[in-house]
C-alpha positions as CSV (number, residue, x, y, z in Angstrom):
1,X,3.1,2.0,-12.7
2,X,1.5,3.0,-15.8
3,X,-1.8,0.9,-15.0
4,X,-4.8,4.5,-13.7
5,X,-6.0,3.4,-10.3
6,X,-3.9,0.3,-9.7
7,X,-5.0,-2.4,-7.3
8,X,-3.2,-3.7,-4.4
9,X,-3.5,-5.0,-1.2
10,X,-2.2,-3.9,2.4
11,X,-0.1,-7.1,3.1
12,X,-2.1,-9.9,4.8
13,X,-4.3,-12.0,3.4
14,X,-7.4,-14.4,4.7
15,X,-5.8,-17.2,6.8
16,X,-7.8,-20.5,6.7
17,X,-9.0,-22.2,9.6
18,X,-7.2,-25.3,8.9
19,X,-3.4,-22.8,8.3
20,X,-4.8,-21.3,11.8
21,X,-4.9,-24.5,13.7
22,X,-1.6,-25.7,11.7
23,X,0.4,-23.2,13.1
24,X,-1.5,-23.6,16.6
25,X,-0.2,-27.3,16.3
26,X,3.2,-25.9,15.5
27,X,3.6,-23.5,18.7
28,X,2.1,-26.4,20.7
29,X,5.4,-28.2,19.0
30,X,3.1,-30.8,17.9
31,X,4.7,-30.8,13.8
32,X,7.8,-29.9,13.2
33,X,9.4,-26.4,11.6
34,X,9.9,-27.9,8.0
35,X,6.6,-29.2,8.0
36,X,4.9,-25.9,8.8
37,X,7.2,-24.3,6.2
38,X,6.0,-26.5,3.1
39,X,1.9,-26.1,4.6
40,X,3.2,-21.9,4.3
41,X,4.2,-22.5,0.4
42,X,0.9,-24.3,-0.5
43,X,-1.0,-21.4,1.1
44,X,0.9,-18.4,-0.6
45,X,0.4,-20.3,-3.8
46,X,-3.1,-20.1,-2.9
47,X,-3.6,-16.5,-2.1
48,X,-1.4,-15.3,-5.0
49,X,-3.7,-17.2,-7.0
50,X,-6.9,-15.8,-5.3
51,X,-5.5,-11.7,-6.4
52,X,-4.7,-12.8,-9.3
53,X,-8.2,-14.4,-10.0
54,X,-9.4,-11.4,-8.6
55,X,-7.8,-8.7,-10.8
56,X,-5.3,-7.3,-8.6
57,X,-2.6,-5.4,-10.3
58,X,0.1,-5.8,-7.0
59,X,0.2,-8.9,-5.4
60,X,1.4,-10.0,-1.8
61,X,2.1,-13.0,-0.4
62,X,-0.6,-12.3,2.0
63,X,2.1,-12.4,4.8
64,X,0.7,-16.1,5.7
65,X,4.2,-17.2,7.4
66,X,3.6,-14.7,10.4
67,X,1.7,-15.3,12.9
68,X,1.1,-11.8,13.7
69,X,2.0,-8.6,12.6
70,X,5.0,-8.5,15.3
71,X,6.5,-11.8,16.9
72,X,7.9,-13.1,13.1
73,X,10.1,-10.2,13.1
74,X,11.2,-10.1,17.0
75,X,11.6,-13.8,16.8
76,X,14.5,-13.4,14.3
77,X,16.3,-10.1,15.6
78,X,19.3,-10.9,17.7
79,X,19.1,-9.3,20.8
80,X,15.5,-9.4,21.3
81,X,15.3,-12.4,24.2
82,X,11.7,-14.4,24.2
83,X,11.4,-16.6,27.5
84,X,8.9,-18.6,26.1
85,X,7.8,-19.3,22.7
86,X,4.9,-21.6,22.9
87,X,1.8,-20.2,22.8
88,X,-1.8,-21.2,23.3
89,X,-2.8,-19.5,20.4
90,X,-0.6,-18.9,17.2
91,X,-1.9,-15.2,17.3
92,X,-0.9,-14.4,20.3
93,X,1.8,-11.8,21.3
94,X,5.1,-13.0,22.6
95,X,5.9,-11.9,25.8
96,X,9.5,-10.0,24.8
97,X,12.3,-8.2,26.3
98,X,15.9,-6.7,25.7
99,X,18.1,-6.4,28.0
100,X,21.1,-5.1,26.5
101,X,21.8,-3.0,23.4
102,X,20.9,-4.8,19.9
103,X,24.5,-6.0,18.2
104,X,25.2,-3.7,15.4
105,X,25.4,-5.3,12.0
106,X,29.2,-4.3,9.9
107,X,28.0,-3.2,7.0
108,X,27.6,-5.7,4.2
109,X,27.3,-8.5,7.0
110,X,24.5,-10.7,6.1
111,X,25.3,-13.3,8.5
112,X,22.0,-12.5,10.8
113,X,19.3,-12.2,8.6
114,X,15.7,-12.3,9.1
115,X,14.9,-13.6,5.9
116,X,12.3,-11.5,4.8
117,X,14.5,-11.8,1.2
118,X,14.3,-15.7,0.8
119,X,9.9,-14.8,1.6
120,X,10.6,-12.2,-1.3
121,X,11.8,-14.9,-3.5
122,X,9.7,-17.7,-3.2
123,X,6.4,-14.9,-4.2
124,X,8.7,-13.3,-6.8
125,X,8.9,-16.6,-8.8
126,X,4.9,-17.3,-8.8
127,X,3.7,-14.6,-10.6
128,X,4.3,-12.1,-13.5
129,X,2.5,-9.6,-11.6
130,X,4.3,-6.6,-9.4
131,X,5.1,-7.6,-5.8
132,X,4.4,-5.6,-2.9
133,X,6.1,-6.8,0.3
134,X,5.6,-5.4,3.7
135,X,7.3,-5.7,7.3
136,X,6.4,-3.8,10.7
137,X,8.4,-0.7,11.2
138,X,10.6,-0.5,14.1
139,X,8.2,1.8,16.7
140,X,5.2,-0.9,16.2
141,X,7.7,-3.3,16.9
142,X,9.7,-1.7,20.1
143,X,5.8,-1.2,21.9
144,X,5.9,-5.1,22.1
145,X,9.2,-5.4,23.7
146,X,9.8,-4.3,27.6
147,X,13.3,-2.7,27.3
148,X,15.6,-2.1,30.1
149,X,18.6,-1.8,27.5
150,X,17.6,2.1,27.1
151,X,18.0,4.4,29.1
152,X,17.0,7.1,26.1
153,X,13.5,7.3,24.9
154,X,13.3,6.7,21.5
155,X,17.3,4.7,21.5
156,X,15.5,0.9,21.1
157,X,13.6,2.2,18.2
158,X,16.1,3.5,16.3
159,X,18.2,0.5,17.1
160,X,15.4,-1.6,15.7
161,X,15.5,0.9,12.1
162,X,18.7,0.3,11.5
163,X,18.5,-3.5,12.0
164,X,15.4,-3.3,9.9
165,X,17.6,-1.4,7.4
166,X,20.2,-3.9,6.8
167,X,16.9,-6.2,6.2
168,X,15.8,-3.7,3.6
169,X,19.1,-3.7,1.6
170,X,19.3,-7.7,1.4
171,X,15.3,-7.1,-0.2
172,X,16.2,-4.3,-3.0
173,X,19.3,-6.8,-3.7
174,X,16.8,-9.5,-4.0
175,X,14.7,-7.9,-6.4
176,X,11.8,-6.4,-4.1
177,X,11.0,-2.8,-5.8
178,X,7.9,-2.2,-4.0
179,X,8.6,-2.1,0.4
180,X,6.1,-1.2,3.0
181,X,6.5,-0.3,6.4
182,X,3.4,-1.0,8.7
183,X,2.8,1.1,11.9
184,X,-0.1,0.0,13.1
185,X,0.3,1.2,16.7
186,X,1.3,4.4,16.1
187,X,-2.5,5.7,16.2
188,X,-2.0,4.8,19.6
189,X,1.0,6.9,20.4
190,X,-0.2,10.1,18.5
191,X,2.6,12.3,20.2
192,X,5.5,9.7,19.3
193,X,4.5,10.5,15.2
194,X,8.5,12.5,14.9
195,X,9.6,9.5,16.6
196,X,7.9,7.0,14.3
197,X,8.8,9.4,11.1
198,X,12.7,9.9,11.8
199,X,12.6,6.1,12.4
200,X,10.7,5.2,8.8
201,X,13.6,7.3,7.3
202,X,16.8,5.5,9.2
203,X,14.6,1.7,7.6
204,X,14.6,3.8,4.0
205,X,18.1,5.0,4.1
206,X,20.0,4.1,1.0
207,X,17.6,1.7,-0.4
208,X,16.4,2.0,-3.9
209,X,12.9,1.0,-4.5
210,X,9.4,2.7,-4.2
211,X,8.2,3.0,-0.7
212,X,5.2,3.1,1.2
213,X,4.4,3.9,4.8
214,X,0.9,2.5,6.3
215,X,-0.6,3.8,9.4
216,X,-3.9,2.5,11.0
217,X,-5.9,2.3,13.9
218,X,-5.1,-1.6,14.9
219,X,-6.6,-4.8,13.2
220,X,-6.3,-7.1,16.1
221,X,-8.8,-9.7,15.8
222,X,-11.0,-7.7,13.0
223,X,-11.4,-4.8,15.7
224,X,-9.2,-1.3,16.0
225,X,-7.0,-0.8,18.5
226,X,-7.9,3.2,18.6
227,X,-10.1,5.6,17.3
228,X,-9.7,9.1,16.0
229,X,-8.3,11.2,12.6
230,X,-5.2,11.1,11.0
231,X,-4.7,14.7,12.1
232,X,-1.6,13.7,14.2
233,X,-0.3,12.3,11.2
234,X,0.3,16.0,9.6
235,X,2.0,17.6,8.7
236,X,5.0,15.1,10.4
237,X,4.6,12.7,8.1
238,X,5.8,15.0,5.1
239,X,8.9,14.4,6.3
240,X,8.9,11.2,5.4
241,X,10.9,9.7,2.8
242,X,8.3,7.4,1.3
243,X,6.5,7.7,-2.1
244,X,2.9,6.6,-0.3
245,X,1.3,6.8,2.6
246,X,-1.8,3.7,2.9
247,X,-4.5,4.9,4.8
248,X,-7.7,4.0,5.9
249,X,-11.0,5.9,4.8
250,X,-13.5,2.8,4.4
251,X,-14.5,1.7,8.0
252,X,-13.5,5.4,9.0
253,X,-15.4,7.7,6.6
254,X,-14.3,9.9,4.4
255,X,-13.4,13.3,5.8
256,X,-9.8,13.0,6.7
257,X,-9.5,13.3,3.0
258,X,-9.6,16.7,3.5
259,X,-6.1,16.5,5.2
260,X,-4.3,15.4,1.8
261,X,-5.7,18.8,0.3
262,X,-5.2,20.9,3.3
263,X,-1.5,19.9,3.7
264,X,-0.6,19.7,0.4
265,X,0.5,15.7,-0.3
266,X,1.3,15.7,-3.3
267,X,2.7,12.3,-3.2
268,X,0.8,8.6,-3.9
269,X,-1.7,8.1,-1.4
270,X,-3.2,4.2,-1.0
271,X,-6.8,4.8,-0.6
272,X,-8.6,2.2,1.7
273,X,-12.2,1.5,-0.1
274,X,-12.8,-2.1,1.9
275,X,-13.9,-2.5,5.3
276,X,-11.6,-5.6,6.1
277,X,-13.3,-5.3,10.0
278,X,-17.1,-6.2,8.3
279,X,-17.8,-9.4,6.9
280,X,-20.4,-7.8,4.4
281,X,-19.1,-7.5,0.8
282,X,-19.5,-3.4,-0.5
283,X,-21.4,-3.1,-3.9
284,X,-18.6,-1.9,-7.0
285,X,-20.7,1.1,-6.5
286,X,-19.9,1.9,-3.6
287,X,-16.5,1.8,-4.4
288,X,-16.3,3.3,-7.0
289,X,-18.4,6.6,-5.4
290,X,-15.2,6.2,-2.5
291,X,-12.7,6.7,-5.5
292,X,-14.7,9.6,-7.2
293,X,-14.8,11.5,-3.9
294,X,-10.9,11.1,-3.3
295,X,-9.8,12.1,-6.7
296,X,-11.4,15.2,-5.5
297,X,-8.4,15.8,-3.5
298,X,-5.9,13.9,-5.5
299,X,-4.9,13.1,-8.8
300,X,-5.9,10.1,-10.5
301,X,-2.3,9.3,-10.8
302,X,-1.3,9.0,-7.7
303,X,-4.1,7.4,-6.2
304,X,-3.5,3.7,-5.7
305,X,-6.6,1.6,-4.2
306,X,-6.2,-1.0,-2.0
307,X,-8.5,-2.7,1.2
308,X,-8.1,-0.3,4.6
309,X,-5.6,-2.6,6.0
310,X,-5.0,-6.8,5.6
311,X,-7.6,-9.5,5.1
312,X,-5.9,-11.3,7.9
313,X,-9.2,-12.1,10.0
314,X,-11.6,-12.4,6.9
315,X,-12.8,-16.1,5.8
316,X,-11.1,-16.8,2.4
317,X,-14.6,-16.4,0.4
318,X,-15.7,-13.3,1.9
319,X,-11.7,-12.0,1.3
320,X,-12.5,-12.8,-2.3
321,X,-15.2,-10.9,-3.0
322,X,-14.0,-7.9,-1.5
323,X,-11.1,-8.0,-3.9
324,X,-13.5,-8.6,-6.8
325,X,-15.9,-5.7,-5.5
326,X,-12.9,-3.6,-5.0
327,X,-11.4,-4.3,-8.9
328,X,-15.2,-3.7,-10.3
329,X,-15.3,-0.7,-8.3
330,X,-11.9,0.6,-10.1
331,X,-13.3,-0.6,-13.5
332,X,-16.2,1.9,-13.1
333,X,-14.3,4.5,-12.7
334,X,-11.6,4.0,-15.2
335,X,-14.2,3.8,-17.7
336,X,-15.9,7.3,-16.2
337,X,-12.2,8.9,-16.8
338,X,-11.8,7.3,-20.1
339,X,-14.7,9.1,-21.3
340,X,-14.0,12.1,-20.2
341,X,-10.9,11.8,-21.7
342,X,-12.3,10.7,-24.9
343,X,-14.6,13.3,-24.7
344,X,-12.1,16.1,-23.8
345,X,-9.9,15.2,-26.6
346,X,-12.7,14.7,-29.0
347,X,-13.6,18.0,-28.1
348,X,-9.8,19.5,-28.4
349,X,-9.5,17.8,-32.0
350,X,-12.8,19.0,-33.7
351,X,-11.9,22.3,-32.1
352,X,-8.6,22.3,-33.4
353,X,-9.8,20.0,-37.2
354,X,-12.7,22.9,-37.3
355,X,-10.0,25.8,-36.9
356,X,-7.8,23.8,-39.9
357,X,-10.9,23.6,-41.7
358,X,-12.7,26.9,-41.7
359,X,-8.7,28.5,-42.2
360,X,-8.3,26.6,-45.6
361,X,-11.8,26.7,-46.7
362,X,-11.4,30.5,-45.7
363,X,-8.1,30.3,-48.4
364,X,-9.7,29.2,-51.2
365,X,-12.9,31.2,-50.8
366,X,-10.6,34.2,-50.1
367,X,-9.3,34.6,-54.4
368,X,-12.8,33.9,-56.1
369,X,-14.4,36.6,-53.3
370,X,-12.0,39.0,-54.4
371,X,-12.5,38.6,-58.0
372,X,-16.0,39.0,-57.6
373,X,-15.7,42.0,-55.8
374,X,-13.3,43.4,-58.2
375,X,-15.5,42.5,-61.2
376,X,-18.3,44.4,-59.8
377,X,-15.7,47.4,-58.7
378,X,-14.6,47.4,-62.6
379,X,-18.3,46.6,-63.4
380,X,-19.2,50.0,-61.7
381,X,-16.2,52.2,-63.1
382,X,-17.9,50.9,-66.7
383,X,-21.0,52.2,-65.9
């Protein structure tokens, strides 16, 4: 993207109280499936809207047909057996299981979807803006199923990859460019990070687009699940195929930065600036300070800036004057670097104009000084 310090968000957007009870109503199998889907298109309409207002560069469709960030996915992947799938809650976890191997898919055989490319789609065609669209990777997803399939550690999530792989293939063909893959458990299961890594890799396999990976510590109900660095993350998650990893500094503080500098990523890093776990809005200053410290371990452009993880759990109002803080925040420091860059080339040119100059004033000074001091040489040989 050509755009210095372009805006995004992580996936998830603010979900109203009235979607919230909506889908409650729909678990409860109180309105019906189709219903629920047409209440999902009038609220991604609605959050599209709200980043674009806001003066994000990426959108997302805020990820508002999930329920969670695992159960929309485990609902839709044969194999994965649910016992029962009303809830009391639409946020709660279903209670999952497999119980023999996941089918393979043939390859080219669409015939099982998830229809995470149809979601695509529908966000695609509202908005001339980019499109970032994000799905939970397949070890977030296995540490919600109790699997008796396995006997091999590690054998269900790399099932899950590959399913999620064929998923990824039907996105690219769609159109999607831009694919996440959330782990947001695996700051939990800090030894499991090769695990985590050779599965990212089996979901990025063969699919052209521009990939990011996002690890946090949790966002369940606006709390984290875990505490801690992102040492375990390095230096396994070089290994990784992806073009980005999205972290979390906001909420966290800022010294873990020093782990892009003192493993060398040289690749895009998504910066987290917004404290999606507070309800209080950060000053642009304050954001902008965040940005000025990173870019002293990465390069301006390949630092994208987004919110530490989604606005899932923050009321719509307060979610949209993070975004607006956050975009302000980037202003101020575009401008900073535009002057400096002005400056610096400002500087470059009159060096190189004054050079130009005093060489060609230097020329045509160079003749009359030499005829003066040959006039005075003959001037002398007279005398």
């Amino acid at each position: 993207m050509d755009t210095l310090l372009p805006t995004t968000v992580v996936g998830s957007y603010s979900v109203p109280e009235w979607l919230e009870r909506l889908k409650t109503e729909y678990y409860q199998r109180r309105i019906s499936a189709q219903h629920l889907a047409e209440i999902h298109e009038v609220a991604i309409k609605a959050a599209v809207k709200d980043q674009e207002l806001a003066g994000i560069d990426i959108v997302s469709d805020g990820e508002l047909r999930r329920d969670n960030d695992i159960d929309y996915l485990l609902a839709r992947i044969p194999g994965v057996h649910i016992p029962q799938r009303a809830k009391t809650d639409y946020f709660d976890y279903y209670d999952a299981e497999v119980t023999s191997p996941l089918p393979e898919l043939a390859e080219g055989d669409d015939s099982a979807s998830l229809g995470l490319a149809a979601d695509f789609r529908f966000t695609r065609q509202l908005t001339q803006r980019p499109v970032k669209f994000s799905f939970t990777g397949p070890f977030s997803l296995s540490r919600r199923i109790r699997d008796s399939a396995y006997s091999k550690p590690g054998d269900l999530v790399r099932a899950l990859a590959r399913r999620l792989n064929a998923e990824a293939r039907e996105l690219a063909a769609a159109g999607a460019d831009f694919l996440q893959i959330d782990e947001p458990f695996l700051a939990g299961y800090p030894d499991q990070v090769e695990l985590a890594v050779e599965a990212v890799n089996m979901v990025i396999d063969g699919v052209a687009a521009t990939w990011a990976l996002h690890v946090c510590y949790g966002n369940r109900y606006a709390r984290p699940s875990w505490e801690g660095h992102y040492d375990f993350l390095f230096p396994a998650v070089k290994a990784a195929r992806v073009d980005q990893i999205v972290l979390e500094f906001a909420r966290k503080g800022l010294d873990d930065l020093r782990l892009i500098g003192q493993h060398g990523w040289d690749r895009w890093l998504g910066f987290g600036v917004i404290d999606v776990k507070t309800s209080e809005v950060e000053p642009a200053e304050l954001v902008a300070s965040r940005i000025k410290r990173a870019l002293e371990y990465v390069r301006a452009d390949r630092l994208m800036i987004n919110p530490d993880c989604g606005l899932r759990h923050l009321a719509p109002e307060v979610a949209r004057q993070k975004l607006r803080a956050m975009v302000a925040g980037v202003a101020l420091v575009r401008a900073e670097l535009g002057a400096e860059v002005r400056a610096e080339v400002g500087a470059e040119v009159g060096a190189e104009v004054g050079a130009e100059v005093g060489a060609e004033v230097g020329a045509e000074l160079q003749p009359a000084e030499l005829q003066t001091t040959g006039a005075k040489s003959r001037e002398g040989e007279t005398k």
